[in-house]
C-alpha positions in Angstrom: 12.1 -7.5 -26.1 9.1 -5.2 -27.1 5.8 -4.9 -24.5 2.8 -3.1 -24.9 1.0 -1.4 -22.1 -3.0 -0.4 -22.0 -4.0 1.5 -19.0 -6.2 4.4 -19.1 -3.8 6.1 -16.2 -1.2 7.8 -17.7 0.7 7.8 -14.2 0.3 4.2 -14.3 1.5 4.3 -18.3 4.7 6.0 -16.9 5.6 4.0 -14.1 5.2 0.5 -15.8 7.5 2.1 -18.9 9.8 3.1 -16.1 9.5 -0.4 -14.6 10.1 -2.3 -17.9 12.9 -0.7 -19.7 15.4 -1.4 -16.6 13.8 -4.7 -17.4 15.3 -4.5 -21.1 11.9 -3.9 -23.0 10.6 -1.2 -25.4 7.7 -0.1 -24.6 4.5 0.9 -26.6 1.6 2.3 -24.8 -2.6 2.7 -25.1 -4.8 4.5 -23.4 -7.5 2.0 -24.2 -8.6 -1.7 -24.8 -9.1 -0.6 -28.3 -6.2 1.1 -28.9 -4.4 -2.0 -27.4 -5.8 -4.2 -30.1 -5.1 -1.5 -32.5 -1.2 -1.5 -31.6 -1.1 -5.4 -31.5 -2.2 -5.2 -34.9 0.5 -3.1 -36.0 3.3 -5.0 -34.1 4.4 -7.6 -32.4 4.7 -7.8 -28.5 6.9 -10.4 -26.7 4.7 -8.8 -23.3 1.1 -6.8 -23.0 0.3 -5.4 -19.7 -3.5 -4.5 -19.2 -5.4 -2.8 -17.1 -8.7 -4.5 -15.9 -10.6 -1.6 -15.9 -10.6 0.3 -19.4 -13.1 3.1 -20.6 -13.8 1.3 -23.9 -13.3 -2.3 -24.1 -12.8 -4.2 -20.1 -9.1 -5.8 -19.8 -10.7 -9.4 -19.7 -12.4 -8.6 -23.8 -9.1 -6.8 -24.2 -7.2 -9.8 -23.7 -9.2 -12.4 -25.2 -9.3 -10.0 -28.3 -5.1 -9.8 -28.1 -4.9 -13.9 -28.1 -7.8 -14.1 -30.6 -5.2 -11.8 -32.3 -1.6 -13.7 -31.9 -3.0 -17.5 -32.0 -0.9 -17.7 -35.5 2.2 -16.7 -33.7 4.2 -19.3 -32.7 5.2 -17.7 -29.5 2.3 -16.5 -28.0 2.5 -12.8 -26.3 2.2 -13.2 -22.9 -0.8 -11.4 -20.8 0.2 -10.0 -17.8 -3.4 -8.3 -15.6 -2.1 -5.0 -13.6 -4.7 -4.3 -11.7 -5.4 -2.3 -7.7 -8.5 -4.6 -7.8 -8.7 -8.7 -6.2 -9.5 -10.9 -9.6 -11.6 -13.5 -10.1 -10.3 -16.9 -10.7 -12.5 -16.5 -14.5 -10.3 -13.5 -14.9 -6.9 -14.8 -13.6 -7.2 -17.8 -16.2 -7.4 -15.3 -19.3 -3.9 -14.1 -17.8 -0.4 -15.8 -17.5 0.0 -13.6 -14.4 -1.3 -11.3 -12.4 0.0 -7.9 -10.7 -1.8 -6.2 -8.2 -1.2 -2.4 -7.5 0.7 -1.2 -5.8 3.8 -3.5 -7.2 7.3 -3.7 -7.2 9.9 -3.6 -9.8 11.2 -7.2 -8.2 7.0 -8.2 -8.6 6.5 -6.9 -12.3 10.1 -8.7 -13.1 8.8 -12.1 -11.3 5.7 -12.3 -13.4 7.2 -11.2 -16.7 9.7 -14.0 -17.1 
């Protein structure tokens, strides 16, 4: 299983890639909505975790940009919002899930299945 992480906090970067490969993934990472898209792309991700708050493209645009980018796929990548802020119910229906900061291994696993 391969996931792709976009966060602008490379202490957040770590601990999600921490979090997810006791979970079984391989992780990519980006430092920005941009470089998110770029990565998606290039690959394909079973998982994408993003950050709401990026410094080039918002996690909401970030998103919509990643399904725009996956609608051929016959499974879609599932968006996962990892945010320390309370979302909106506009924002939590561009997401399958999301996880607020500070989280759990036990949370993150709950939302990812």
């Amino acid at each position: 299983m391969r996931a792709l992480i976009i966060d602008d906090d490379a202490l957040n970067r770590h601990i999600l890639r921490r979090y997810l490969a006791k979970l079984g993934y391989v992780c990519d990472e980006a430092a920005s909505g941009l470089e998110g898209l770029d990565a998606c792309r290039s690959a394909n991700y079973d998982v994408a975790l993003v950050d709401l708050i990026l410094p080039d493209l918002d996690g909401s645009d970030t998103a919509t940009a990643i399904r725009e980018a996956y609608a051929s796929r016959a499974t879609p990548v599932r968006l996962i919002a990892v945010t320390g802020a309370r979302c909106d119910e506009r924002v939590k229906r561009m997401f399958d899930a999301v996880v607020e900061k500070p989280y759990t291994l036990e949370e993150l696993s709950a939302v990812i299945v």
